[in-house]
N, C-alpha and C positions, 0 to 999 in steps of 0.2 A: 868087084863092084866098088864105087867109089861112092861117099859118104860125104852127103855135102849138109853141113849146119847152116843155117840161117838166122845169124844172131840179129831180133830186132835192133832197129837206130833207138837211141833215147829219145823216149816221146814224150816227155813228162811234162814239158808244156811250161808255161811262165803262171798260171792262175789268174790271168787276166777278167775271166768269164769270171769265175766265183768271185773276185772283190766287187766286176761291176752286178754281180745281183745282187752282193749285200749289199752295197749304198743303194740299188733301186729298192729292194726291201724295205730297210729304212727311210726311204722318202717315202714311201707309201702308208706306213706305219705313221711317221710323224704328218701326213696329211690328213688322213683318218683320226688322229687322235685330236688338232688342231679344226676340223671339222662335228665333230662329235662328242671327243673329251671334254674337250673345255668349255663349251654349254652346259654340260651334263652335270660340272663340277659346280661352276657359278649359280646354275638353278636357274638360268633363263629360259622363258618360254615367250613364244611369240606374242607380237602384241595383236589386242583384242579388242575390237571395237568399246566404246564405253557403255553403252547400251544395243541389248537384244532383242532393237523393233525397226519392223520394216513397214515402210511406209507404200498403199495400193492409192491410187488415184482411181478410180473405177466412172466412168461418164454414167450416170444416172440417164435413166429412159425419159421422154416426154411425158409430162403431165406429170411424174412424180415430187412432190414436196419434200421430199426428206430433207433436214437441216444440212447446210455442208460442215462440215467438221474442219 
């Protein structure tokens, strides 16, 4: 009976895929950190109305007097 080896081809590849997920890693990393570090750092918060009143216009019924304001 005859004995056959099957040596695999070299498959070892160039590493193409792993360098492009580290630089996508890293942009996503430096996006995140560029949307949420750097507020976070400076201590800004949104801005805020200057005052906390809201104004109702309400039509008054006939025959009521109440002053308008």
């Amino acid at each position: 009976m005859t004995t056959v080896v099957n040596n695999p081809g070299n498959s070892d590849g160039t590493g193409a895929g792993l360098i492009l997920g580290v630089i996508l890693a890293i942009a996503v990393i430096a996006l995140l950190f560029f949307v949420y570090g750097l507020p976070a750092i400076r201590g800004t918060e949104p801005a805020t109305p200057a005052a906390n009143t809201i104004d109702v216009n309400l039509k008054l019924p006939a025959g009521n007097t109440a002053p308008q304001q």
